[in-house]
N, C-alpha and C positions, 0 to 999 in steps of 0.2 A: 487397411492393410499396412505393416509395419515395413519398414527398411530398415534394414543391420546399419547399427551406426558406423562399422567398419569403411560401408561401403562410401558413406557421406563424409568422415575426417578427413579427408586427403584434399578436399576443397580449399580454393586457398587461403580462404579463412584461419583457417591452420595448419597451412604453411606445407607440410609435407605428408609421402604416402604411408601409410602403417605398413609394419613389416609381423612378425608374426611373435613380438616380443613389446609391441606397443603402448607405454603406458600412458594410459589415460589418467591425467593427474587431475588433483579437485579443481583448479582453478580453470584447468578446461571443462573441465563437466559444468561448473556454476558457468560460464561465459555460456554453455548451449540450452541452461534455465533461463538465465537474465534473457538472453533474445528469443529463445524461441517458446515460452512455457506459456499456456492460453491462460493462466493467472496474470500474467508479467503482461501478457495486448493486454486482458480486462481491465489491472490496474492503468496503465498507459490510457485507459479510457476516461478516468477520471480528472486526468488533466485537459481533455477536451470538453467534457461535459461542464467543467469550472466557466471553460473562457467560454462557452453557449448562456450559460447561466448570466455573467457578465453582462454579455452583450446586449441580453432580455431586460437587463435592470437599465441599461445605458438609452435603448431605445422608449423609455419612457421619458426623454427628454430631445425625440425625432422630432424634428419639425413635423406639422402636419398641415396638409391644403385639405380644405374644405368646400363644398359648394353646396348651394340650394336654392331650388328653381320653383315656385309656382306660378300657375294658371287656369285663369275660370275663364269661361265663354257657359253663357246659357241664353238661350232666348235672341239670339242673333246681337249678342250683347258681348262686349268686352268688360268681365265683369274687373278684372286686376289681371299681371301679369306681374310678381315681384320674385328680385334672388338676388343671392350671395354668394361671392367667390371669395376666397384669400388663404390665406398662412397664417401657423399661428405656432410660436416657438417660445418652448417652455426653458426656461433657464433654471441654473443650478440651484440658486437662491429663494425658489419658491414662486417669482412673478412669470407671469405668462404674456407676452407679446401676440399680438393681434394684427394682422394687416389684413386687408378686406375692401372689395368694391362691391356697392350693392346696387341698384338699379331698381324703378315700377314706372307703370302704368296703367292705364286704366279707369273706367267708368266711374266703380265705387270704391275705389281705395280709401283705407282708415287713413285719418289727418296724420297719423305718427308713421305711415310706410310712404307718404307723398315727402317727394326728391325733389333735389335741381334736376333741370330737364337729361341734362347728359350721367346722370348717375350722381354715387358722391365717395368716396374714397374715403376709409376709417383708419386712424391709427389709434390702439387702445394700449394696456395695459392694463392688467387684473394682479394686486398683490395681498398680500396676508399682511393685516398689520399683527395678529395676537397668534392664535396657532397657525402652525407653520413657518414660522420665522425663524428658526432656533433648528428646523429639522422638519421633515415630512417623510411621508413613502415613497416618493420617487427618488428621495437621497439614500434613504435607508436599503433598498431595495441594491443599492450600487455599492453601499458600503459591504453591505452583508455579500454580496457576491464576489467584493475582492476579497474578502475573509474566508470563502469559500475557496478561492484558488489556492490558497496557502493552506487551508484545513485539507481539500482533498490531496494537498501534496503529502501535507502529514497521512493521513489514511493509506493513500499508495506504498508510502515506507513501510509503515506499519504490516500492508499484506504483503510487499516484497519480504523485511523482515520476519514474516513467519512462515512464507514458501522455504526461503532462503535456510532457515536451520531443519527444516523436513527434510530437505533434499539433500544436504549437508549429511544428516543422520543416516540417512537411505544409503549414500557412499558410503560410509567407516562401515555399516554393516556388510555391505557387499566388500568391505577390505579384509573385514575380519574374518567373512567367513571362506573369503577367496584364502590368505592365510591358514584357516584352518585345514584348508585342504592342502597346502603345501606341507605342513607339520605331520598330518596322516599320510602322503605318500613318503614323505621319509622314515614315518615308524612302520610302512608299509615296505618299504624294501630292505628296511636293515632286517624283520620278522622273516622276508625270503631268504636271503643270504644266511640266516642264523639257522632257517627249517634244512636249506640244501647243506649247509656243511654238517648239522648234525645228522642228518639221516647218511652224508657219506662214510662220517665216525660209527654208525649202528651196522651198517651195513660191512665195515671193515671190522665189528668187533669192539671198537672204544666206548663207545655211550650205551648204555639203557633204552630196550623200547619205548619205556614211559619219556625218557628224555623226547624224543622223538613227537610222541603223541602231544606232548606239551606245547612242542615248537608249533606243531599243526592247528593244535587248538589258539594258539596265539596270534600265529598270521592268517587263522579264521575270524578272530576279533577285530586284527586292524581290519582287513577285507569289509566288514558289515561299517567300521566306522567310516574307513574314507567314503562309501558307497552312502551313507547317510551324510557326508558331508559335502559332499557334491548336489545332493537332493537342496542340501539346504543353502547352499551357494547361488544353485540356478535359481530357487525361491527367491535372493538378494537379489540377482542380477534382475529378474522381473519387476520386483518393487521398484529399485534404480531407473529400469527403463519408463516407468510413470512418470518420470518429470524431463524424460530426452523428448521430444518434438523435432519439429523441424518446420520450413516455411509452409502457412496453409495447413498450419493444425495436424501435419502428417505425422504419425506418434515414431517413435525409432526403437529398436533394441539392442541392445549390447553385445557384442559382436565375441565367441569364444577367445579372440583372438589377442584382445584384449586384456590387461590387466592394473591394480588399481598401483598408486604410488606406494613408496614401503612407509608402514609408521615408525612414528620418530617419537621419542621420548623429551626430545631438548626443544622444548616450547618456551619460550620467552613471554611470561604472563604478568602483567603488575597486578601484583596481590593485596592491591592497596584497598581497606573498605572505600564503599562508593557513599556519597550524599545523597539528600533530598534535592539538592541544587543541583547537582551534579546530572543527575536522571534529570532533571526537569527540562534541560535545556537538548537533549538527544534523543529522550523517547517519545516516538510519534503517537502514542497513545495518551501522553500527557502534552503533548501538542494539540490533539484533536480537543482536548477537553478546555486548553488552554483559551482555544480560537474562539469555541464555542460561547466560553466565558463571555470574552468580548462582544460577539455576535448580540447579545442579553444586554450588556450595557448599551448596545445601542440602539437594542427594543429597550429598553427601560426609558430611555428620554425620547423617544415616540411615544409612549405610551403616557408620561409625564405631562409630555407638550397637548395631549389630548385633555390633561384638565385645563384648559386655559378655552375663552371663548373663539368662536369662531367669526372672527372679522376681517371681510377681504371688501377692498375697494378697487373700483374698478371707473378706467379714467379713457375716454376716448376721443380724439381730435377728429373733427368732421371735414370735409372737405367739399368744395364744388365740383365735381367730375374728381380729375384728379390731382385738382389745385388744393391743397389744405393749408394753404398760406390767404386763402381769400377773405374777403369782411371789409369793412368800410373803410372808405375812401381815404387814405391820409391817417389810417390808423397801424400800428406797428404792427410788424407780424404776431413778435409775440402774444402783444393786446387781443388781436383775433383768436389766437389759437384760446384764449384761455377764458376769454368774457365774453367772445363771441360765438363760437364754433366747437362746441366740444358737447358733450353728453358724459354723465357719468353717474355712480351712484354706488351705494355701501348692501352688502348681505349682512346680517346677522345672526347667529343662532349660537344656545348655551343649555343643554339639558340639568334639568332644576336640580337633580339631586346626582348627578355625576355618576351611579350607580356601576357604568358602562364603563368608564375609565379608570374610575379605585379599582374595580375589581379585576382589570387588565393590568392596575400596576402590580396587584395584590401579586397575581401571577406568575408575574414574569421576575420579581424578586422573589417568590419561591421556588422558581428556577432554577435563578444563579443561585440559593440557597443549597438545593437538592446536587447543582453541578459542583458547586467550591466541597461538599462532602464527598463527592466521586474521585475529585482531582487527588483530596487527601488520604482517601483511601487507598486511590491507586499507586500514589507517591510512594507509601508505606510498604504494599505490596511488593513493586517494584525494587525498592531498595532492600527487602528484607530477604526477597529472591536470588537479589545479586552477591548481598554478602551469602546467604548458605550456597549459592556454587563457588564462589570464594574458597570458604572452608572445605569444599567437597576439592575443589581443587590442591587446596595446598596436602591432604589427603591423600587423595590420588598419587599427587608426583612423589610422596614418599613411599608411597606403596609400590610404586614401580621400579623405585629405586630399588629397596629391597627386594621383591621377587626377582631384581635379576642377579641379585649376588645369590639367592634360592637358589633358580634356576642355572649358575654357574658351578654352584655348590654339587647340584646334582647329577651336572655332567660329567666330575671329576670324580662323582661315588661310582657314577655309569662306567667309567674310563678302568676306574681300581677292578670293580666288580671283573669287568671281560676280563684282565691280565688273572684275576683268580682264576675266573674258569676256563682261557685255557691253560692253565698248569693243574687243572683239576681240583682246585681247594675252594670249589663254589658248584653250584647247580644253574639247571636252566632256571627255577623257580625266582631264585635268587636275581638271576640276571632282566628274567622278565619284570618284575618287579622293581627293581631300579632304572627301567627301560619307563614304563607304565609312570615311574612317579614322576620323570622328568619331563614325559609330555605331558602330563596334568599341571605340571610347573609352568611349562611352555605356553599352554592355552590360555593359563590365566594371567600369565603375562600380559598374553595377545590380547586377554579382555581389558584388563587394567589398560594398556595402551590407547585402544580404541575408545576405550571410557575418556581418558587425559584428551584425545584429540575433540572427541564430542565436547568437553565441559567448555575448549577454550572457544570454542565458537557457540555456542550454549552463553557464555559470558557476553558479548558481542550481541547475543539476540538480548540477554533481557537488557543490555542499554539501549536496544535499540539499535542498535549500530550496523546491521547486517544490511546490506545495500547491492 
């Protein structure tokens, strides 16, 4: 169900109540898209879904507790009884830290699960000497998702930026065509006043039936036009209301009451051509492409570090319970931990012909190959975009210059015309007709206006810049 936005403005969001002359200017209309338009939550979703992404890359370096417990009994037999407890925290740099107390017992335990009586307490360490040293997936996965917060920021401008000039365009229509209807109710009451005095002149004798019949057929014409221009106004004010909302998705509409700001011809626009540089650094679309980029070079040296062999060694101090300082008598700690009490040992492995990794780099440099072609196409597009509304502007603003010395011109033939016919040295024909050209002067005016207001925010969207 909708609610008239009449009723919702007076909130004190904005300040005061409407009265029946209310103009709703654009900058209030864009403040009720920016907060309430279910584009503008969705977008605002993407800055959440960054920092969850984040946090998924960050928790692959959570510490984790471990444990593992067995036990046999068969035959009225204790046949073992061994397990593991501890922590094990993976750091930035690639090595993995280990803390762990184990414990057995038991009948038949293997010589390598048999302990000091009270357990024995491990400190280890597992590190990458060749891949993984230089970068791995658990870094990569944290880089790529702070790249992510900044590209989804870029994306959200991006679809703010193209709600933003829809809903922009949605108003000048609904200005223009709310205008048009003020232009027909004034060709629509000067057509009554010109029908009633010439039928009091027929009726006393002065004018010609046909005069008469003219007048009637003419303020028959405005009558069908304002009545189509009203049709085609309420059609505005509906599109318009597709982007009013309010809190909780509730859609609003446009309240009769209402009316848009007046357009203005004196826009302050620099008409200066735009760069490749220039775009590159404001539109979110050559942002997303930008990050992306990046995102590639930082799979490209994972994907690099993957030809290299795979050697981790792994180094553990053993302890007595939970003494790991223990070993002979009068010997140094250190000497213990290191000749005495420790376990350790190397992984290895290297696929013979690499097949798996060329052809991941081949990849992900035809990638960035396929994306640096996107970025300069887009560049191109972009800038080639801005300069032709450029042109279409500087255009424009002359065009509008002149239709209104037109349009002035033709209210002074309007003006001469009446003083002829009332002194008799002109017709109604004559009069309707210079009546007719000046609101055709007038409309196109009102289009060229509404055009000049669209291009300068039309400029603004293709840099990007709409926010």
């Amino acid at each position: 169900m909708r609610i008239a936005l009449f009723l919702l403005i007076s909130i004190p969001a904005f300040g005061q109540h409407l009265d029946t002359t209310k103009v709703f200017s654009l900058d209030e209309y864009l403040n009720w898209v920016r907060k309430f338009h279910p584009i503008m939550q969705q977008a605002a979703l993407l800055e959440k879904s960054a920092t969850a992404e984040l946090m998924v890359a960050k928790g692959n370096f959570d510490p984790e507790g471990f444990g593992e417990y067995e036990d046999k009994s068969f035959d009225q037999k204790n046949y073992f009884r061994v397990g593991e407890a501890g922590l094990k925290v993976p750091t930035w740099w690639g090595a993995d830290v280990k803390l762990s107390y184990l414990w057995s017992n038991g009948t038949f335990l293997n010589n390598s699960a048999i302990l000091p009586e009270n357990g024995q307490a491990v400190l280890g360490i597992e590190v990458p000497l060749l891949q993984g040293v230089v970068i791995d997936q658990r870094r990569v996965q944290v880089k790529q998702a702070e790249l992510l917060q900044t590209g989804n920021e870029a994306e959200r401008n991006s679809i703010i930026n193209n709600l933003l000039l829809e809903s922009i365009e949605a108003y000048w229509d609904w200005a223009n065509k709310y205008q048009l209807v003020q232009i027909y109710n004034t060709s629509l009451q000067l057509a009554e006043d010109r029908f009633r005095i010439i039928k009091e002149s027929f009726l006393q004798g002065d004018k010609p039936a046909i005069d008469t019949l003219e007048s009637m057929i003419q303020l028959q014409n405005r009558q069908q036009q304002l009545s189509q221009a009203k049709v085609e106004l309420q059609n505005a004010t509906l599109q318009l209301s597709n982007y009013l909302w309010y809190e909780n998705t509730t859609p609003l509409e446009i309240s009769p009451s209402l009316r848009p700001e007046e357009l203005s011809r004196d826009i302050q626009v620099d008409l200066q051509d735009i760069s490749i540089t220039d775009v590159g650094q404001t539109h979110p679309d050559l942002q997303i492409l930008s990050i992306k980029q990046e995102q590639l070079v930082i799979k490209e040296k994972l994907k690099r570090e993957a030809l290299k062999p795979q050697l981790r060694l792994n180094y553990n101090f053993l302890g007595t319970g939970f003494n790991l300082a223990s070993g002979q008598e009068g010997s140094p700690v250190v000497q213990n931990l290191f000749t005495e009490n420790y376990k350790w040992g190397v992984n290895f492995s290297y696929p013979l012909f690499l097949r798996k990794a060329r052809g991941g780099l081949q990849l992900v440099r035809l990638e960035q190959l396929e994306n640096n072609y996107k970025m300069e196409n887009k560049s191109l597009n972009i800038v080639n975009k801005i300069n032709g509304i450029l042109q279409l502007l500087r255009t424009t603003y002359e065009q509008v210059n002149r239709q209104q010395s037109i349009v002035r011109n033709y209210s002074a033939l309007l003006e001469a015309e009446n003083i002829k016919f009332e002194i008799g040295e002109s017709s109604i024909f004559l009069l309707n007709n210079r009546e007719q050209k000046l609101i055709e002067s007038q409309m196109k005016l009102l289009k060229l206006q509404v055009s000049l207001q669209k291009l300068q925010w039309k400029l603004r969207w293709a840099q990007g810049m709409l926010k």
